[in-house]
Steps between C-alpha positions, in 0.01 A plus 500: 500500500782539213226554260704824404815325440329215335407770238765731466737228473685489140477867385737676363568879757489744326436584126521200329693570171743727688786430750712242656226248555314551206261229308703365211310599186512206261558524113216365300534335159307819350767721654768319333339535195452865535872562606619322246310676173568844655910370515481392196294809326763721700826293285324548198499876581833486553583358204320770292623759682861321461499591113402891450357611207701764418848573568642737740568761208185475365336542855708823602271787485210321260227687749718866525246630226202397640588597825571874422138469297363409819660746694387761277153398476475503929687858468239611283228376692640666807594820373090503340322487777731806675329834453653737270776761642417817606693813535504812675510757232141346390398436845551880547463653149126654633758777732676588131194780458749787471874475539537864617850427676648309193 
């Protein structure tokens, strides 16, 4: 008779992991583990990155030349694969037969 209640008795509505009445997720040992290696390779990033390598003089415009070389070289590749210019005095040189009027 309350066979349905019986079984629907002790869920969680809804989505589970979402919500007001969600089911607690629990933190397992391997978790910790994990949380704690990835905090501490994250501080020892931050200490590396703490120090730089070279100073801020040294770093202003190391990459400027390499840059323009790279600009150039996608410049050139653009411009090489446009056809070549054409103008209207060769377009129309076949009408220069006689210049009778000139």
């Amino acid at each position: 008779m309350f066979l349905t209640a019986l079984l629907r008795r002790g869920r969680i509505p809804g989505r589970q992991w979402t919500g007001k009445h969600r089911r607690p997720r629990f933190v397992s040992s391997g978790a910790k583990q994990r949380m704690i290696r990835r905090l501490e390779i994250e501080s020892e990033n931050h200490y590396w990155l703490s120090m730089p390598y070279l100073t801020a003089e040294q770093e202003y415009g190391h990459a400027a030349e390499r840059r323009a070389q790279a600009f150039e070289a996608i410049k050139a590749a653009a411009t090489s694969k446009f056809p070549p210019h054409r103008y209207l005095a060769d377009q129309l040189s076949h009408l220069n037969v006689t210049k009778k009027w000139s």
